[in-house]
Backbone bond lengths (Angstrom), bond angles and torsions (degrees), N, CA, C in turn:
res aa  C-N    CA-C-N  psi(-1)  N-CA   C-N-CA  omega(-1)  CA-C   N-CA-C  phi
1 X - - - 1.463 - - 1.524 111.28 -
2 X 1.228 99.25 -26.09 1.699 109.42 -154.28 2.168 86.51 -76.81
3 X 1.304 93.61 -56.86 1.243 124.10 -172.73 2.078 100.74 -48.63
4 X 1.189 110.83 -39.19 1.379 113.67 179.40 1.559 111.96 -83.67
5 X 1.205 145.83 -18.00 1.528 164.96 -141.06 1.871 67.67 -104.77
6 X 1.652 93.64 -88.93 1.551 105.41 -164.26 1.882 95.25 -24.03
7 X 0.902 114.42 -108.37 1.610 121.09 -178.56 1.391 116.87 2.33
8 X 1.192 106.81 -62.54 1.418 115.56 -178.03 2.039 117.95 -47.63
9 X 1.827 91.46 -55.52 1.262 110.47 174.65 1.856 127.18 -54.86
10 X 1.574 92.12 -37.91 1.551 107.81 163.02 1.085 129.13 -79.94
11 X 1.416 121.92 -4.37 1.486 135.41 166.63 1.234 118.51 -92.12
12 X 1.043 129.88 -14.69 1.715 143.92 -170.94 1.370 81.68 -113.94
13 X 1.034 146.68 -57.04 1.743 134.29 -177.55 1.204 111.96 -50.78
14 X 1.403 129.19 -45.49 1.298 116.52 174.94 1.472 117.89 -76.71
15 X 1.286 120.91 -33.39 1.670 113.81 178.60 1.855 103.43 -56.28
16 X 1.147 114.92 -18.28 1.324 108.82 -173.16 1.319 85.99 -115.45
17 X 1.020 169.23 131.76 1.509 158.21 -86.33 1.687 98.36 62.03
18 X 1.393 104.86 -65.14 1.705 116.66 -138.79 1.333 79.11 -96.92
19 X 1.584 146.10 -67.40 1.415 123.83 -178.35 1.438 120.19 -58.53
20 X 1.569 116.96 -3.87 1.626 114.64 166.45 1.353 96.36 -66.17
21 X 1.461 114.85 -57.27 1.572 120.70 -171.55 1.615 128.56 -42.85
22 X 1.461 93.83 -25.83 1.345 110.27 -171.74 1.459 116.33 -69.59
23 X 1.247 108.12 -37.17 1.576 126.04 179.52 1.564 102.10 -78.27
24 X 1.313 140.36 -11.54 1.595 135.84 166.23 1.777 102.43 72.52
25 X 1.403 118.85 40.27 1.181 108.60 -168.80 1.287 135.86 -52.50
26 X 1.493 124.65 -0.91 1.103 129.95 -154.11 2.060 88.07 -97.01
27 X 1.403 97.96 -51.19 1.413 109.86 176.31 1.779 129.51 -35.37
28 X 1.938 79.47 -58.12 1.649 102.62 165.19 1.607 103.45 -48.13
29 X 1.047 125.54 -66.46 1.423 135.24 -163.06 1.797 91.69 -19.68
30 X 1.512 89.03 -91.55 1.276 105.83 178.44 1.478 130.30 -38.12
31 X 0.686 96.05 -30.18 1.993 107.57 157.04 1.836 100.33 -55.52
32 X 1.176 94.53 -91.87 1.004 95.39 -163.61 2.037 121.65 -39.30
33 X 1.153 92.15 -46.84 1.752 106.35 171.71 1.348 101.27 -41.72
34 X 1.178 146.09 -50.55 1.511 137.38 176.80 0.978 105.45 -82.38
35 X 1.407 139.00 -15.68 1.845 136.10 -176.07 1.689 88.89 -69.79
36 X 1.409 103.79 -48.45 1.643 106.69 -160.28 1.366 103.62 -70.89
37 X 1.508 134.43 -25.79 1.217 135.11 -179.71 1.267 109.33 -79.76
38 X 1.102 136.47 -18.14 1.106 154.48 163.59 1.651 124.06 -55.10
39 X 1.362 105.28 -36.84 1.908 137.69 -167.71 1.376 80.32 -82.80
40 X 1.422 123.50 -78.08 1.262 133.60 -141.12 1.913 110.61 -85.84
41 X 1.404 94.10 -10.82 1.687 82.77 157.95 1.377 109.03 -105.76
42 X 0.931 125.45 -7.20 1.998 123.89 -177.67 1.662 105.23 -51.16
43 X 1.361 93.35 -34.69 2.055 90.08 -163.69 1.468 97.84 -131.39
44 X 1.636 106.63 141.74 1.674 99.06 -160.87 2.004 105.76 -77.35
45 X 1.559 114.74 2.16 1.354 104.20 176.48 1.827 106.98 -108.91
46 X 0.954 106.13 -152.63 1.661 117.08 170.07 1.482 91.52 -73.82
47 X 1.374 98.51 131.15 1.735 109.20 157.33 1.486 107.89 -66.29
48 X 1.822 109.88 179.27 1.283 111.31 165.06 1.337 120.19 -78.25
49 X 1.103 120.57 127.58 1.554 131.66 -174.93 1.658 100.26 -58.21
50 X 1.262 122.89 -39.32 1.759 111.32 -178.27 1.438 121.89 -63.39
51 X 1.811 109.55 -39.04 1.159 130.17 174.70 1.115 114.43 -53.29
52 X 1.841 124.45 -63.42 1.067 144.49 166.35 1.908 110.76 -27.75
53 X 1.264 109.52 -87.46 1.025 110.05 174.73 1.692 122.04 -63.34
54 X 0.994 152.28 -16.29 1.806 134.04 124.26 1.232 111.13 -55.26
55 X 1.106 150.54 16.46 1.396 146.02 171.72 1.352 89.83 -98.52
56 X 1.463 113.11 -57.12 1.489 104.31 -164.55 1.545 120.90 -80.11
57 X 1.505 112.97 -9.78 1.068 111.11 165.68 1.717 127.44 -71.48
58 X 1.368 96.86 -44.44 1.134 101.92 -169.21 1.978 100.23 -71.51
59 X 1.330 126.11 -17.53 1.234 128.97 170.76 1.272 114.08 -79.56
60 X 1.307 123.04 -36.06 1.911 124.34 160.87 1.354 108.61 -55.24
61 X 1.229 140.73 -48.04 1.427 125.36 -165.40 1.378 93.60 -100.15
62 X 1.377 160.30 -20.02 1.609 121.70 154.34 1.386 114.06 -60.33
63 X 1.172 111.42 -39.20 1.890 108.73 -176.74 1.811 85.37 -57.53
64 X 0.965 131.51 -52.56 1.278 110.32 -149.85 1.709 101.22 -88.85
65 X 1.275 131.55 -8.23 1.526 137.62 147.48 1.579 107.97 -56.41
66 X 1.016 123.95 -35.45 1.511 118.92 165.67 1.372 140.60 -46.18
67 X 2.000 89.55 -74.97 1.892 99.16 151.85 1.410 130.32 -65.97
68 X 1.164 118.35 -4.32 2.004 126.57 166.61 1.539 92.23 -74.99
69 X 0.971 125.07 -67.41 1.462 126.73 -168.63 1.755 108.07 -71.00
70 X 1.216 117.10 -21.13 1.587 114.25 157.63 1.155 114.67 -54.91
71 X 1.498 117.86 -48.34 1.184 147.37 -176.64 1.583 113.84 -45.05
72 X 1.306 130.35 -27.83 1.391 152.71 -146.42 1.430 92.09 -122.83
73 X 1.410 102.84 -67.58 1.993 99.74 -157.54 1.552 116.73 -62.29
74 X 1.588 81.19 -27.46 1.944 84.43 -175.60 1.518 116.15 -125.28
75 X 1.933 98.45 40.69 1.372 100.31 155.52 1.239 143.79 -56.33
76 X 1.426 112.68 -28.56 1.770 132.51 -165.06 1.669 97.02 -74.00
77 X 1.262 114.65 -37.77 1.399 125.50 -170.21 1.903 103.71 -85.21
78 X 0.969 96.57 -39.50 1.587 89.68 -176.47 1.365 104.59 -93.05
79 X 0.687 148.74 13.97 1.998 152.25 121.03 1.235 121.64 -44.83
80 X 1.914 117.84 -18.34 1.040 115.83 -170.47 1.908 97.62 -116.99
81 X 1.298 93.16 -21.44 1.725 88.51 174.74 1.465 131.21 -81.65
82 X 1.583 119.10 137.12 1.421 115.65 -174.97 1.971 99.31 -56.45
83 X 1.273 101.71 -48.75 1.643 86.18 172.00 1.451 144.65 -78.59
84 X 1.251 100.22 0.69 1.565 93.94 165.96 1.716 120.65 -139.32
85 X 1.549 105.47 31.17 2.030 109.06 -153.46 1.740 67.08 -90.86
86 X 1.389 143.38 -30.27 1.452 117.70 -179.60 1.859 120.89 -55.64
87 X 1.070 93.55 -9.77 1.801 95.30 -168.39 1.674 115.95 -54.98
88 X 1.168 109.48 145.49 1.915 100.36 -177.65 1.696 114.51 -40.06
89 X 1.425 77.69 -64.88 2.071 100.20 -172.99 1.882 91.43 -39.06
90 X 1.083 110.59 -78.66 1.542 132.40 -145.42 2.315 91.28 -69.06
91 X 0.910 111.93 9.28 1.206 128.16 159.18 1.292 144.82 -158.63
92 X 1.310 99.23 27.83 1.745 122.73 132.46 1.808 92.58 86.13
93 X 1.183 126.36 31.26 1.794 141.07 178.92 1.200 109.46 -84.64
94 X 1.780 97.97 -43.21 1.774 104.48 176.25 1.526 99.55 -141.89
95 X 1.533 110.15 131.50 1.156 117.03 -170.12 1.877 121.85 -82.28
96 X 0.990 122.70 154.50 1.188 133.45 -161.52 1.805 109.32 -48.71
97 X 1.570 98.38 -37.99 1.348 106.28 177.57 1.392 118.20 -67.39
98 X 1.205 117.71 -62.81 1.446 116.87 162.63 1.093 118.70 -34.09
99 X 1.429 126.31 -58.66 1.693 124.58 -161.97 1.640 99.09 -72.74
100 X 1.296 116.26 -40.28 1.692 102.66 159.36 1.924 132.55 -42.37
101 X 1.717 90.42 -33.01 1.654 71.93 -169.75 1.718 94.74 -106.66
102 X 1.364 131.71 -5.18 1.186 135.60 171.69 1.957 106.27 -64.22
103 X 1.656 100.55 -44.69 1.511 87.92 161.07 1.433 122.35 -74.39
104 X 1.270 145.27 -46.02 1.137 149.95 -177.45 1.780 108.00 -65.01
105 X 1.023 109.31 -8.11 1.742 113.98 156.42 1.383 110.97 -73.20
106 X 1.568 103.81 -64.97 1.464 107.24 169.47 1.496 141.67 -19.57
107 X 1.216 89.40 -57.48 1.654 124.07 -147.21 2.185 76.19 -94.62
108 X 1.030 130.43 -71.45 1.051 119.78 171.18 1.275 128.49 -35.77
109 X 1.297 136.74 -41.99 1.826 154.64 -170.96 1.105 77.14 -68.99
110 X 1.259 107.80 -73.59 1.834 104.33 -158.98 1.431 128.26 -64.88
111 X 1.370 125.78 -1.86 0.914 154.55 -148.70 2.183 97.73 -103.00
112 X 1.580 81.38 -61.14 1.550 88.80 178.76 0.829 106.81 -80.05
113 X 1.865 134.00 -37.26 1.918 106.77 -172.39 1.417 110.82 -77.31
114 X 1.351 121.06 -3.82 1.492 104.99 174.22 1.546 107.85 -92.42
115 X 1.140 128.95 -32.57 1.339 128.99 162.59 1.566 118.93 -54.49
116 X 0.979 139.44 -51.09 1.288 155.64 143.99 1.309 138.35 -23.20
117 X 1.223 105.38 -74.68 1.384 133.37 177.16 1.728 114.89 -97.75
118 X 1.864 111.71 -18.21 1.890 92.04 -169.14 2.192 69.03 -120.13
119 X 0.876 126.00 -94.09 1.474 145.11 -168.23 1.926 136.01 -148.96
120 X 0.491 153.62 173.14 1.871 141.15 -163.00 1.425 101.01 -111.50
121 X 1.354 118.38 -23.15 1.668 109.80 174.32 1.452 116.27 -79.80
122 X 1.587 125.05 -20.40 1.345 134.40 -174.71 1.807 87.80 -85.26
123 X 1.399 115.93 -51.75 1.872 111.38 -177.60 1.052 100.30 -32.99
124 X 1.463 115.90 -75.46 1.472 124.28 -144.18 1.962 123.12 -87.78
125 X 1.644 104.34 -4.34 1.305 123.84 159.06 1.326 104.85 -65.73
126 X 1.699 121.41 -40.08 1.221 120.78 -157.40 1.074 104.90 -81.94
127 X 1.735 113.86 -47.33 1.685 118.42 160.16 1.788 119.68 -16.93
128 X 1.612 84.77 -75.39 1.231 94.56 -171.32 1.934 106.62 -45.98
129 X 1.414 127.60 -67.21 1.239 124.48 -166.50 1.452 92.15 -53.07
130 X 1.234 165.59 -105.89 1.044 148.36 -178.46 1.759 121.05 12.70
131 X 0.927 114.27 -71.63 1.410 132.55 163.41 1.891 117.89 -44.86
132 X 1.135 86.49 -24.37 1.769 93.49 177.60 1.325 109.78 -99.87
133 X 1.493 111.70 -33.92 1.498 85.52 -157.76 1.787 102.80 -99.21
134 X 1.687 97.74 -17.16 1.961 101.53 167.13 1.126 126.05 -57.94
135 X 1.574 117.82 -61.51 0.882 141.50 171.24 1.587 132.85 -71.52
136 X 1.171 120.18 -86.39 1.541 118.32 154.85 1.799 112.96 -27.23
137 X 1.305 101.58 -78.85 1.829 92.03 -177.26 1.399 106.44 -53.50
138 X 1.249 107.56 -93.72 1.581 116.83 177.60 1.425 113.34 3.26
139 X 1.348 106.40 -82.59 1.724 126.70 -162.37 1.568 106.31 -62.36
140 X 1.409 89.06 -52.51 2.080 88.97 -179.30 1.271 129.46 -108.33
141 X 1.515 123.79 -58.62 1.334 125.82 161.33 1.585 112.02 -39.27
142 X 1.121 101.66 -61.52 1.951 95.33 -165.59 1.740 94.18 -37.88
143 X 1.504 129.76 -44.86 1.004 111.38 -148.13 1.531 115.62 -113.06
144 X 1.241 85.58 8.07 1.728 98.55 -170.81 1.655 120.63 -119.98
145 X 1.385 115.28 0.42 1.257 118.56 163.71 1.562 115.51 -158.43
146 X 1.922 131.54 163.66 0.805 128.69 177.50 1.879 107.97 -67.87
147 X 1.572 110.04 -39.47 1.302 99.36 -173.54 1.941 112.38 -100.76
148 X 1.859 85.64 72.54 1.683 91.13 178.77 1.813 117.58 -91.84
149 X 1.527 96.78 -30.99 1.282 107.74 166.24 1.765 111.93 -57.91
150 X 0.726 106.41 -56.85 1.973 111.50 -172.51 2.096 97.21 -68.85
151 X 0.985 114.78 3.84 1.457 108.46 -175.09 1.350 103.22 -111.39
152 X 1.630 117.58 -63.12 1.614 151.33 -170.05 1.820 78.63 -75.16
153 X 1.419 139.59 -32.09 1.269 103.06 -162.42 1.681 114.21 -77.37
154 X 1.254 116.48 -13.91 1.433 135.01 152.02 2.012 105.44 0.72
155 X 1.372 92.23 -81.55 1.387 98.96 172.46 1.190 138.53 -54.35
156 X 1.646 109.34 -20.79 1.408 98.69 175.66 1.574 116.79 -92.94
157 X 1.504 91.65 0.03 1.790 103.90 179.20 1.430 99.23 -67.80
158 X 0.990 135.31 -84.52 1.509 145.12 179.08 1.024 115.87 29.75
159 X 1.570 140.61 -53.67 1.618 153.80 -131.53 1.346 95.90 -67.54
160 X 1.421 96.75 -61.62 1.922 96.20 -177.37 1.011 123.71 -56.52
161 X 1.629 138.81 -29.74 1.036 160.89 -140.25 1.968 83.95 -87.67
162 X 1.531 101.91 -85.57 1.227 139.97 148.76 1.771 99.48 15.80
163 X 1.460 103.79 -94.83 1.766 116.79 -179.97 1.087 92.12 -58.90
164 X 1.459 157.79 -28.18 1.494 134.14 -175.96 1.782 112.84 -56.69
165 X 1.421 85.21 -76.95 1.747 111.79 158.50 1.701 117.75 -22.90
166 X 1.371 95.01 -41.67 1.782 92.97 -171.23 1.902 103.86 -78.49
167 X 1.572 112.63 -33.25 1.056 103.22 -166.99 1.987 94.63 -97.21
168 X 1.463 146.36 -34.34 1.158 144.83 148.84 1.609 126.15 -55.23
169 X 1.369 113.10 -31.05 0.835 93.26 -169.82 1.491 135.09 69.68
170 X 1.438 122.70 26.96 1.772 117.12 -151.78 2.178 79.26 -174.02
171 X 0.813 101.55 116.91 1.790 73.76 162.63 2.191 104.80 -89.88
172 X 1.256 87.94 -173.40 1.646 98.33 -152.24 1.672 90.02 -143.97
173 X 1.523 104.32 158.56 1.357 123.63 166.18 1.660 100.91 -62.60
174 X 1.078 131.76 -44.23 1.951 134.83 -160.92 1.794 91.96 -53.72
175 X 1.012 87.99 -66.98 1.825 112.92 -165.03 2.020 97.17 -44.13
176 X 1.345 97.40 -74.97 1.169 84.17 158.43 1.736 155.16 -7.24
177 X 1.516 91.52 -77.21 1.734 95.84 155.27 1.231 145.46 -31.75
178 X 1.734 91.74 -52.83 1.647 110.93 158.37 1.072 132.13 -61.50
179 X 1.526 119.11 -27.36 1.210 116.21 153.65 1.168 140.04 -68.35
180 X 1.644 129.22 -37.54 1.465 135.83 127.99 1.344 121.48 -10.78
181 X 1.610 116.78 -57.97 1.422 105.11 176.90 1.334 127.97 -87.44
182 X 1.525 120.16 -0.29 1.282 121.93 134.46 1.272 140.35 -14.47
183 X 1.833 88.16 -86.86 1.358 132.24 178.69 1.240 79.55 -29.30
184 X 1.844 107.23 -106.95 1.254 129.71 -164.28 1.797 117.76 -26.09
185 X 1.465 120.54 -10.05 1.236 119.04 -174.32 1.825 112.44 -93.66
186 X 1.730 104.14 -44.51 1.168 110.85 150.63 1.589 140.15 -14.29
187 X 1.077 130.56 -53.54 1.389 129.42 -165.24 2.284 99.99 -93.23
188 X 1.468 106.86 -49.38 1.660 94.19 164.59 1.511 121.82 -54.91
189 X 1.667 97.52 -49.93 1.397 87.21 170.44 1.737 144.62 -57.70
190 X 1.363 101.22 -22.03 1.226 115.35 162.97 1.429 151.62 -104.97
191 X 1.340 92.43 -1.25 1.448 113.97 -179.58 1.725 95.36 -97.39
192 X 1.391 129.70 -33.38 1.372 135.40 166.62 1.805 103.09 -42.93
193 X 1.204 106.49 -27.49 1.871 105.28 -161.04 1.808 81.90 -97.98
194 X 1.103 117.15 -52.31 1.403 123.55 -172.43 1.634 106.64 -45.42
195 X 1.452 112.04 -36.56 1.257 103.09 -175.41 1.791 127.92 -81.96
196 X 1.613 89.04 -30.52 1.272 121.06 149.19 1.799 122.93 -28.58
197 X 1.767 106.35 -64.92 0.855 112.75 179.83 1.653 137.17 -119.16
198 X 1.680 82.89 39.61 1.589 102.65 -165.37 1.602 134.90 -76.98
199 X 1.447 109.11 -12.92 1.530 115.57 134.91 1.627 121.65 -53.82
200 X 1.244 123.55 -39.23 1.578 123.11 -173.12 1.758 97.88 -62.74
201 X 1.044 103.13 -39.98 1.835 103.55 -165.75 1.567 103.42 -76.59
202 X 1.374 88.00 -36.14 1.821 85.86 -161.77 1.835 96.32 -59.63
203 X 1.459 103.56 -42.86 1.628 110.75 -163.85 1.771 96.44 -64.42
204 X 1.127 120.48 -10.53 1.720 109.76 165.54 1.285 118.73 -125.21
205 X 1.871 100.24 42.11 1.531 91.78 171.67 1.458 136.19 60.86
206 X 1.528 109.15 6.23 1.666 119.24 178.42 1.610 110.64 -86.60
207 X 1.669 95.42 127.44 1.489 81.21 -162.48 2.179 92.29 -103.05
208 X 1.785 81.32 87.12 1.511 80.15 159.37 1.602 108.80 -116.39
209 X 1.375 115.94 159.66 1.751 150.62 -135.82 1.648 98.34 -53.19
210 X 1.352 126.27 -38.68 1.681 126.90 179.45 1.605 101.45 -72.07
211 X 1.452 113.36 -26.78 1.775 105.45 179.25 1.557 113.63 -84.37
212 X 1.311 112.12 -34.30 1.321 103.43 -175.11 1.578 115.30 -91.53
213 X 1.267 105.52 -31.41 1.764 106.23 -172.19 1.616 99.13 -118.56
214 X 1.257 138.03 29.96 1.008 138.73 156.73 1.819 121.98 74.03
215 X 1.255 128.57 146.38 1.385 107.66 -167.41 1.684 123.01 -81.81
216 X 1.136 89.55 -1.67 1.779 90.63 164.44 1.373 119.90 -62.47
217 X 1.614 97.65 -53.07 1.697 108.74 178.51 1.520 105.76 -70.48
218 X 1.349 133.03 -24.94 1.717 126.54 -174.66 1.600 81.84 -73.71
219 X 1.488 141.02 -44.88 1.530 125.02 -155.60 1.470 99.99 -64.09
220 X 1.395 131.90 -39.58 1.381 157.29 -146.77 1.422 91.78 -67.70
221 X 1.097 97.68 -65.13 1.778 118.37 -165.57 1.826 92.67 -67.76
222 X 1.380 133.44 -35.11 1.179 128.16 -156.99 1.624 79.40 -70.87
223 X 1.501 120.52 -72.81 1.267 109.21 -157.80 1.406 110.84 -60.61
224 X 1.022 140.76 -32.31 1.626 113.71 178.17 1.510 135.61 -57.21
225 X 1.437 95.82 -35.93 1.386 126.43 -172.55 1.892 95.66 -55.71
226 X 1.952 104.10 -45.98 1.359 95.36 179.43 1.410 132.95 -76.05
227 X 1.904 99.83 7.62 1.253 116.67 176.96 1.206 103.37 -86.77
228 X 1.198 129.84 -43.89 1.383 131.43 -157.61 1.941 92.94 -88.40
229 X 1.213 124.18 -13.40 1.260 112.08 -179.70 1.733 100.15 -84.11
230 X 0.804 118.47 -14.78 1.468 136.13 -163.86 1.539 97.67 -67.35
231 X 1.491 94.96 -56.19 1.565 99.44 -161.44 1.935 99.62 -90.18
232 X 0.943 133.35 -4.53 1.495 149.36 -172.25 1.474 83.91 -76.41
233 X 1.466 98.05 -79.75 1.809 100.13 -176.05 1.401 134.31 -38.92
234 X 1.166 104.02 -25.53 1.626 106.02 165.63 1.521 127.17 -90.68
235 X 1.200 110.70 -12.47 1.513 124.10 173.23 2.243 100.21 -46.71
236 X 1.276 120.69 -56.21 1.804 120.34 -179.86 1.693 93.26 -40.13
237 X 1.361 115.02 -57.44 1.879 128.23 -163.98 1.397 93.97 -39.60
238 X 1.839 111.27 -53.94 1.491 100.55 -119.77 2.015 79.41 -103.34
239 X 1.616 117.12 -14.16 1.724 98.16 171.54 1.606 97.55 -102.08
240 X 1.278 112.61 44.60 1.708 101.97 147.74 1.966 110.87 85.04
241 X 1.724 101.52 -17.34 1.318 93.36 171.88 1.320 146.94 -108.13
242 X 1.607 102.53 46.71 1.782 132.68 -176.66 1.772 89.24 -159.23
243 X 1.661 92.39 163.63 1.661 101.37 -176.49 1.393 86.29 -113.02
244 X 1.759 111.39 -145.20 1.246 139.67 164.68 1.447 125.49 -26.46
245 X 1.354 96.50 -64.42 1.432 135.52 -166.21 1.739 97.44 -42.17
246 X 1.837 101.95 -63.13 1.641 107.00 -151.12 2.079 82.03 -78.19
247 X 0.807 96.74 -34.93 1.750 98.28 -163.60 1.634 99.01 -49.80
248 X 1.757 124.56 -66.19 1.084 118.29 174.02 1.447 124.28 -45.56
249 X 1.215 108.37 -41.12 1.716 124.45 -160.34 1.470 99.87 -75.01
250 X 2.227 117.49 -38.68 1.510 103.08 -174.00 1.737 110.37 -79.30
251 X 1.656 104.39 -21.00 1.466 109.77 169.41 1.489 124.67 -33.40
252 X 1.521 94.12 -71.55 1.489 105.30 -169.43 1.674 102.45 -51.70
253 X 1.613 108.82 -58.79 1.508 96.46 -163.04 1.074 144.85 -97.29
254 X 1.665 87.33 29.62 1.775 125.83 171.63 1.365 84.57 -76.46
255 X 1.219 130.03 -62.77 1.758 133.94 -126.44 1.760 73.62 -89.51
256 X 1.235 131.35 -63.89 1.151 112.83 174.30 1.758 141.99 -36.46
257 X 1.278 94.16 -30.25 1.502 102.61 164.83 1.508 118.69 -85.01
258 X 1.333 104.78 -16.73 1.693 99.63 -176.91 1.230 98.95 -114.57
259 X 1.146 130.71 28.90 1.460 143.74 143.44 1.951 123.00 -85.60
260 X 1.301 77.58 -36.64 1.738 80.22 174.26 1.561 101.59 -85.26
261 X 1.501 129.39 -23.40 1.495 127.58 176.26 1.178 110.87 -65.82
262 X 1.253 103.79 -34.64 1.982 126.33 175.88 2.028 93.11 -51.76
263 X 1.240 101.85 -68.99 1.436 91.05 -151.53 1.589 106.50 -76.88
264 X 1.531 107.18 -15.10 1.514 120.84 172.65 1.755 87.12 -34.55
265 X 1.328 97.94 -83.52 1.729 121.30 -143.16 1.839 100.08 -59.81
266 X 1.221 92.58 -34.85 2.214 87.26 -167.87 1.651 98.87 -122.52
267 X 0.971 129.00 -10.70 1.403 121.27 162.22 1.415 133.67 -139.97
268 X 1.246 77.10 36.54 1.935 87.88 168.39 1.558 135.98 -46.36
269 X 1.375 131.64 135.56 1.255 125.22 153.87 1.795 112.92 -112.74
270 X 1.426 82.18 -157.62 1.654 94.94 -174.61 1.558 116.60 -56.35
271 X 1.230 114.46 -38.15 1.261 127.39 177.27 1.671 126.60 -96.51
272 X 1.231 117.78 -8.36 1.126 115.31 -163.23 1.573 106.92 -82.41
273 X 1.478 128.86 -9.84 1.441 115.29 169.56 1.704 103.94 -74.17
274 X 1.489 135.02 -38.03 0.973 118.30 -162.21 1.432 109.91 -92.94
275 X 1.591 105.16 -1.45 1.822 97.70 162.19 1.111 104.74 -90.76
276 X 1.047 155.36 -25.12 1.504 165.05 157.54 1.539 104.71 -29.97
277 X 1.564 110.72 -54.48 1.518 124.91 165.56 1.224 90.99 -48.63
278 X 1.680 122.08 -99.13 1.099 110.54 -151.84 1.499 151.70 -32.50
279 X 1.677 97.94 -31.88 1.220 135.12 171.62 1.773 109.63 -51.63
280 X 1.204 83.68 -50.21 1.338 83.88 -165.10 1.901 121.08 -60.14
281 X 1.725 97.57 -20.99 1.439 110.82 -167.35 1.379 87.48 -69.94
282 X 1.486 116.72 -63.77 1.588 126.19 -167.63 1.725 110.56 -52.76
283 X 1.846 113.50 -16.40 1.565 92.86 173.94 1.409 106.92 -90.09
284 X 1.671 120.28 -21.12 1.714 103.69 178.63 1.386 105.90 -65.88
285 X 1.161 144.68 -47.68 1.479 161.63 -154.91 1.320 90.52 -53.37
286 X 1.426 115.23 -82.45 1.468 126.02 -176.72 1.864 122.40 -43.76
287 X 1.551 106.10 -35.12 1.406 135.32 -169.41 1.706 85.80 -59.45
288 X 1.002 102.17 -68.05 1.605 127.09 -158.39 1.639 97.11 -75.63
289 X 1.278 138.97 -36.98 1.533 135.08 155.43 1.566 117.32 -39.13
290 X 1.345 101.15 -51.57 1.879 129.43 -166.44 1.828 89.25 -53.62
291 X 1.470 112.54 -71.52 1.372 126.90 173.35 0.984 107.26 -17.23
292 X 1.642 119.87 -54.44 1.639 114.16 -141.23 1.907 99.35 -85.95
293 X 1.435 103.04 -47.35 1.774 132.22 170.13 1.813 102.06 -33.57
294 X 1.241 88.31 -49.95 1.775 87.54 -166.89 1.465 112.49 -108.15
295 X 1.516 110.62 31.33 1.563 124.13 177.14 1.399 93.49 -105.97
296 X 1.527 113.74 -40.66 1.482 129.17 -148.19 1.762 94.79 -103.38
297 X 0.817 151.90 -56.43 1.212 143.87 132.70 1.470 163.40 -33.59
298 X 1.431 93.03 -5.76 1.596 126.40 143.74 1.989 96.20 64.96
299 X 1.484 125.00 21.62 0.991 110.97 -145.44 1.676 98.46 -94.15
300 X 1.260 106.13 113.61 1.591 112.86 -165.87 2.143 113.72 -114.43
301 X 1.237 111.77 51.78 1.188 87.07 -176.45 0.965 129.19 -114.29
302 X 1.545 125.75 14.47 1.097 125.17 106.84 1.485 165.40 -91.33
């Protein structure tokens, strides 16, 4: 009996294992971390904590109605990749039908408490990024051009945009920006993993930027991109809405990121595209921390 409980209990752990998986939580995270940076610079005091948190809920479960339904469209392909043939969908744990209406639960919940409960322009922004990055990226870009990431990455910019909207209600030039430096962060950051994992794509025919134009030219493109993020990032400094603080703080870990593009492109080893990846998560994280430090601290002296 004892022995059947156990079983039972470890079998229901993994189906919820694999629908944790489904939602890509690590991804969400980061979504949300700029949604919330986003809340908390819109209004110069503490937002409302109720707002805040239904804002972010109802913005966690469409982001995570997104990657469930990523989860689905680009099963056939992630069956064939060393990095993703573990996924539920793409190994037959949870079936296609389910993970369809488990996202379309999602994507609905969240749908109404932000309509409902935060405002209808934050719903239907959220809609839309949903709608871009499943469908549009997913379905067509991923498969239909080298520059699908820099097009499709559109959608994953949003977040900030997103928490502005939820707590204004109005979008704004600020919000904006942040989305720009998104954008612009998107294509190094991912073409670093692309290069990383550029046998996996090639072997399913994905024509992302190391398969078609070769990885010399993806390094090429890595470092500029961290030029042009360079100068993106200073755009908050230079119209007056960051002090000291973000200016020093986006300096340094610009030059730090286009230091690892540096050694990407002319002194590469075995590992240096997927620390390059990594890097890159830890400079939005921090990017988007810096924001919040020098919103809240007013520190202006230069």
């Amino acid at each position: 009996m004892a022995q059947t409980k156990l079983a039972v209990f470890s079998g229901w752990s993994q189906v919820w294992r694999d629908y944790y998986q489904l939602t890509k939580p690590k991804v969400v995270a980061l979504l949300l971390l700029t949604a919330w940076v986003g809340m908390m610079l819109a209004q110069p005091g503490l937002p409302a904590l109720d707002v805040l948190v239904v804002s972010m809920i109802g913005i966690g479960l469409l982001s995570s109605a997104a990657a469930a339904l990523n989860h689905v469209l680009d099963q056939r392909i992630d069956a064939q990749m060393a990095r993703t043939h573990h996924r539920p969908v793409a190994r037959g744990r949870i079936s296609t039908e389910r993970a369809v209406v488990f996202s379309l639960l999602l994507a609905a919940s969240g749908f109404v408490v932000l309509y409902a409960a935060v405002n209808p322009l934050t719903a239907w922004l959220t809609l839309a990024s949903l709608f871009g990055y499943a469908v549009v990226y997913t379905m067509y870009l991923k498969r239909a051009t080298p520059q699908n990431i820099v097009i499709g990455g559109l959608a994953g910019a949003m977040p900030p945009l997103l928490g502005w909207t939820a707590m204004t209600g109005q979008i704004a030039a600020e919000p904006l920006l942040l989305v720009m430096i998104i954008f612009a962060w998107t294509p190094p950051h991912f073409w670093a993993l692309a290069i990383h994992r550029r046998d996996d794509y090639a072997k399913v025919n994905m024509p992302m930027l190391p398969v078609t134009h070769g990885i010399e030219f993806t390094k090429t493109a890595i470092f500029l991109y961290t030029l042009i993020l360079f100068l993106v990032c200073l755009m908050p400094y230079l119209v007056g809405m960051t002090g000291a603080i973000y200016l020093v703080g986006t300096v340094l870990l610009n030059l730090w990121f286009m230091g690892y593009a540096w050694q990407l492109k002319f002194h590469a080893k075995a590992d240096t595209a997927i620390k390059t990846f990594r890097f890159s998560i830890v400079h939005l994280m921090l990017l988007f921390l810096l924001l919040l430090v020098d919103h809240y601290l007013k520190w202006t002296a230069f």
